[in-house]
N, C-alpha and C positions, 0 to 999 in steps of 0.2 A: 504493500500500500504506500501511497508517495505522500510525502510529508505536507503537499496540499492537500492533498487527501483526507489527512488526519486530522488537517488544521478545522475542514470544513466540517467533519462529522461532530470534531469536538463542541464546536460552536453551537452544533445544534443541540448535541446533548447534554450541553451545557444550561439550566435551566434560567429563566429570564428573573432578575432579583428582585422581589417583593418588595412593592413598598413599603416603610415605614420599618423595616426586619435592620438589623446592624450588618447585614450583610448587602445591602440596596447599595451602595455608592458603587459604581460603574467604572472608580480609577482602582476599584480593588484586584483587577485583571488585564485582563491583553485592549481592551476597549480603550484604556485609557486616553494613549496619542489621538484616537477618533471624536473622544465625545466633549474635548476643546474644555473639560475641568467641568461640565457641564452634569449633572445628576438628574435623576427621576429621584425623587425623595418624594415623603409624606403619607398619608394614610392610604389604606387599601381603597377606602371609598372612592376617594377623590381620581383616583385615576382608574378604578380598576374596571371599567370596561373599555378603553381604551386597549386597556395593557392587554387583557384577556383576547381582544384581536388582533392583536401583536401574533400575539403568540400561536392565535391560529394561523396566520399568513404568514407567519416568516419563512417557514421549514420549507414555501413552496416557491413558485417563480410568478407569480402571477404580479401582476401592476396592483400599486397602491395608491388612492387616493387621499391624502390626509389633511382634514379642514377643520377649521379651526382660527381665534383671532391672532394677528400678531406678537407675537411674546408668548405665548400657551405653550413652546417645546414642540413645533414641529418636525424642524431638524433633526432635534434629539430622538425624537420617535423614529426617525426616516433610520438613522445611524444606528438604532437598535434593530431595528429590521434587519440591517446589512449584517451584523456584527451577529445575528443569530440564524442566516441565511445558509445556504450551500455557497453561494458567492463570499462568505466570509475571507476568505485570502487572496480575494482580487481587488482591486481597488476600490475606493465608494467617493465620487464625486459629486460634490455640490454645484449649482449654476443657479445664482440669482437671474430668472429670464427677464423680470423688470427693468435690471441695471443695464440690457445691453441694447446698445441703439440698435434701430431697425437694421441699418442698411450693414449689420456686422453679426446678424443674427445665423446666416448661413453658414458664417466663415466660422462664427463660433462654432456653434454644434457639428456641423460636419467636415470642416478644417477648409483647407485650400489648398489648390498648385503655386506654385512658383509662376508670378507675373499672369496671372490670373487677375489681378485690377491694382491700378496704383499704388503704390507701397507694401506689395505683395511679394516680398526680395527673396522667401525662400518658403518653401513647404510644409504649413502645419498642418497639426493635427485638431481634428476636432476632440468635442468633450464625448461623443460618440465612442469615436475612438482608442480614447482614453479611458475610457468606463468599459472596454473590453473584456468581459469574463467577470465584472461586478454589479457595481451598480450605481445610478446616475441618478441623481435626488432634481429635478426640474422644481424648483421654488419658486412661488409666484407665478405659475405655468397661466393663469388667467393674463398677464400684462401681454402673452404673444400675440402677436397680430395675425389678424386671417391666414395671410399669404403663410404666414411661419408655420401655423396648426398644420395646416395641409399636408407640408413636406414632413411634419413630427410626424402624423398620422402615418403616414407612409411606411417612415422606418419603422414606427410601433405593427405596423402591418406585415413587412416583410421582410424586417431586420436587415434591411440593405439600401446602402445613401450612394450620393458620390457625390468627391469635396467639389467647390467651389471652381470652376476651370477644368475641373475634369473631365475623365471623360469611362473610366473603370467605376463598375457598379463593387462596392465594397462589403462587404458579410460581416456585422458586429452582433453580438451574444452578449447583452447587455439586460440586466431587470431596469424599470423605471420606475420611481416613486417619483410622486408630484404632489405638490403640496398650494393652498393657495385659501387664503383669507375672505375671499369674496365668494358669491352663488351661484356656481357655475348652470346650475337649472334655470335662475334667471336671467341670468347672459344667455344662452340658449334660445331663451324665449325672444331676447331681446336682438338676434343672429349677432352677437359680439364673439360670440367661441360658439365655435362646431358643436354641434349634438353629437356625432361619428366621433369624432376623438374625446367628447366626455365618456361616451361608451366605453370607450377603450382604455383610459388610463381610469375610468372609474369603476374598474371590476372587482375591485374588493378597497372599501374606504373604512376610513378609522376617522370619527370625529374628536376633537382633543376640546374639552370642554374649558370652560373659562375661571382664571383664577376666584373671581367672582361667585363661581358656580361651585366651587370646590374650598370652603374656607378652611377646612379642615386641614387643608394643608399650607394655610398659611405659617402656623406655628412651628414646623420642621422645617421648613422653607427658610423662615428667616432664622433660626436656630442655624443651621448651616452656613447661609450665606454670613450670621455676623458671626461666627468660627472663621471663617475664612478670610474674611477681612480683620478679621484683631491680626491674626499671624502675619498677613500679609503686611500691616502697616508696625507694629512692636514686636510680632512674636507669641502675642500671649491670644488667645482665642475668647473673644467677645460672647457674651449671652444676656439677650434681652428678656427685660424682667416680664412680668405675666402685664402688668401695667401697658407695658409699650406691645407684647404680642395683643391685647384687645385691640389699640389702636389700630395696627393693623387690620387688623380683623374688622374692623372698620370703615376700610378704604375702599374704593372701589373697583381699583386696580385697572384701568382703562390699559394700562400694557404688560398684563398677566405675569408672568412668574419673571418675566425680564427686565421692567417695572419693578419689579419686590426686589432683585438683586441690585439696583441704581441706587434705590432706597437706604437698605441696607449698610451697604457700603457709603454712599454719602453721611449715612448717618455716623457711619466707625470715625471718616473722616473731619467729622465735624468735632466729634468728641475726641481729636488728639488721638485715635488707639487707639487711646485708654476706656474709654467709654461709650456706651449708643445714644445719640441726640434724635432720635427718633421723632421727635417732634416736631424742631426743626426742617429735618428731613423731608418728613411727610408736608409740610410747612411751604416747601419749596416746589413740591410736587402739585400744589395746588394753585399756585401760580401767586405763594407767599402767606398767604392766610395757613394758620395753625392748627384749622379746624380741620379734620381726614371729611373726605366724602361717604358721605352713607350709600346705600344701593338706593334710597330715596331719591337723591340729588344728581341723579344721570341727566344728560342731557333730555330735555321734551321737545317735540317740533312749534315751531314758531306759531302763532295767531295766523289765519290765513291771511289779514290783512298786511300783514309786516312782510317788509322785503328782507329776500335770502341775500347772503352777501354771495356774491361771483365766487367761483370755484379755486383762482389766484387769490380774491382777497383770504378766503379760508386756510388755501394753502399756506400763505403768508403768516397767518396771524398762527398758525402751528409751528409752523418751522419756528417764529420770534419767538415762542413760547418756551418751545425744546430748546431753543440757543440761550433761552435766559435761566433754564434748569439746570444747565449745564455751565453758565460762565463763558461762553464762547466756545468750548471744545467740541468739534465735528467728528472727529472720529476715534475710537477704540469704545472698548466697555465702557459705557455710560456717557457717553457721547452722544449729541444730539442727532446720530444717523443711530446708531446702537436703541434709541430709545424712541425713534419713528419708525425702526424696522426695516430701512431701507440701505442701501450700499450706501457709503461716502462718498461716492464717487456721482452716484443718482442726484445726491441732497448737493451736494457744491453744484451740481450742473441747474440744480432749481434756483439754489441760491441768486447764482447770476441770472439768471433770468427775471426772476423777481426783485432783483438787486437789494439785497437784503445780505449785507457788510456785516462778519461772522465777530471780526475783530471789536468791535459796537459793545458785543458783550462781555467782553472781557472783564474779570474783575478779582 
C-alpha cells in the first residue's frame, strides 16, 4: 500500500473531533498547517448538524455546497471536508471568485499559454490544475459572472478545460466545494446564476448556521480566542469572567464567529495583555457606544416613505465604519477586509473608487 494510500484511509478513519470534547482543537494533528490556527470549538448543539453532514459527505466525492453568512466558518468547514476526504494528501485550494476581475477569471481557473494576450510572458497554470487529485474550495462562487458559470459548469460536467490560448483539451480529477453567503435559489429566479450549475455544485449542501443562532457557543469561542491572544501579546492566557461572557452573549454578532475573534482580541489589546476590556471592545464594534446589540436591535426596513441610500452610498458608509473599527488597518486578522469578509485587494480597489482615504483613520 503506498504511503498516499495510507495517508488517505487514515484520514478517513480518523474520526471528525467533537465539539466542545478536549480533544476538538484541529492543531492537535496533521490538519494543523491547513486550518490557518482556525478551530471548530463549542457545544454539540450549536454546530452539530452541520458537523453531522460533514461527516456524511466527506468519505465521498460528491460536490459541496456550503451556505451560510460571512464569518460563520465556511472555509473551515470546506478544509474539514478535505482533511477527512480520500483527497486528503492532494492539495486543497482556496479561490476567493469575488476578488478576481472578470476579464482574468479564465486565466485564473484554467491557467494560460504563453503570449496568449498581453503580459502573458510565460505558461501558467490554473487553480484547476492545481487542485489536481484534491480539492478546490470556489468561495463566493455567486460573484461569477454568466459567461464564467458556463465554462465552470463544463468542467464540473466533464472534468476537462483548456487554458486560455490553447488549444489541448486537458483531464483534471478534482472534488469542488463552493461556498457563498447569498441565495442562490433567488439568483436563479432572478437568471443572475445558472439553475444547471446550482444543480451541480448543489448536490449535497451543508448550511452553517449563525453565531446569533448558536449562543451557546459563544462562551468556548471567546474562552479560546482570549487564551490565545493573552499568549500571543504577554504569554500568559487571558479568561473572560462570566460578566463579560453575558455581554457577549448579548451581541448580535453581524460577523459570526470572525466578529467574536476581532473582538476578543481587541479587547486583550486594549487591556495591555494583561487583561479583557471587553466593553470597550464591544464598544467599538458598535460604532462607539458601550451598549452590545441585542437580537432586538437588528436592522428593520425603512418606512416606505423614506428614501434608501444608493448602493455606493451604503457601501461607503460600511467600509468608513470597518476603517474606523479598525484604526485604518486594511489588511490581516482584524483588518477592515478581514472583518467585511472580502480580499484586501477587492476592499482597496472599492476604496478608490469611492475615494475613501484609508490613512483618514488612522489613530
Amino acid at each position: 500500500m503506498s504511503g498516499a494510500t495510507m495517508g488517505a484511509r487514515s484520514a478517513m478513519s480518523s474520526p471528525i473531533p467533537r465539539l466542545g470534547s478536549p480533544s476538538s482543537s484541529l492543531l492537535d494533528d496533521g490538519v494543523a498547517a491547513q486550518e490557518d490556527e482556525l478551530l471548530i470549538i463549542g457545544s454539540a448543539a450549536g454546530l452539530a448538524n452541520a458537523v453531522a453532514r460533514v461527516e456524511q459527505v466527506a468519505p465521498t466525492d460528491a460536490p459541496v455546497l456550503l451556505q451560510g453568512e460571512t464569518g460563520a466558518g465556511k472555509e473551515l468547514l470546506a478544509r474539514l471536508i478535505h482533511s477527512r476526504s480520500q483527497r486528503a494528501s492532494g492539495p486543497m485550494i482556496r479561490v476567493n471568485c469575488g476578488a478576481i476581475p472578470a476579464e482574468l477569471i479564465d486565466s485564473e481557473l484554467f491557467g494560460h499559454e504563453r503570449g496568449s494576450f498581453t503580459g502573458a510572458t510565460g505558461t501558467r497554470l490554473g487553480w484547476f490544475e492545481r487542485a489536481d487529485g484534491g480539492t478546490l474550495f470556489l468561495d463566493e462562487v455567486a460573484e461569477l459572472p454568466l459567461a464564467a458559470q458556463v465554462r465552470l459548469l463544463r468542467v464540473l460536467q466533464e472534468g476537462t478545460f483548456t487554458r486560455v490560448g490553447g488549444s489541448k483539451s486537458r483531464h483534471v480529477s478534482v472534488r469542488v466545494i463552493t461556498a457563498t453567503h447569498r441565495d442562490l435559489r433567488a439568483m436563479c429566479a432572478e437568471a443572475t446564476f445558472r439553475s444547471d450549475l446550482w444543480y451541480r455544485i448543489g448536490v449535497f449542501t451543508v448550511q452553517i448556521p449563525a453565531l446569533r443562532e448558536r449562543l451557546e457557543d459563544v462562551a468556548p469561542l471567546a474562552r479560546h480566542f482570549a487564551r490565545k491572544s493573552g499568549i500571543a501579546l504577554t504569554g500568559v492566557p487571558l479568561v473572560p469572567s462570566s460578566e463579560e461572557i453575558e455581554a457577549l452573549r448579548r451581541y448580535s454578532w453581524p460577523g459570526n464567529v470572525r466578529e467574536l475573534a476581532a473582538v476578543v482580541e481587541r479587547a486583550a489589546i486594549l487591556g495591555g495583555g494583561r487583561r479583557l476590556e471587553i466593553a470597550a471592545a464591544l464598544g467599538d464594534s458598535v460604532g462607539g457606544s458601550s451598549k452590545p446589540l441585542s437580537s432586538t436591535s437588528l436592522p428593520v426596513a425603512p418606512p416606505a416613505n423614506e428614501a434608501l441610500p444608493t448602493l455606493d452610498d451604503a457601501m461607503r458608509a460600511l467600509i468608513i465604519r470597518a476603517l474606523g473599527l479598525t484604526r485604518g488597518r486594511v489588511e490581516g486578522r482584524g483588518g477592515a477586509a478581514d472583518l467585511l469578509g472580502v480580499n484586501p485587494h477587492t476592499l482597496r480597489g472599492k476604496m478608490r473608487r469611492l475615494k475613501i482615504e484609508w490613512s483618514v483613520y488612522r489613530r
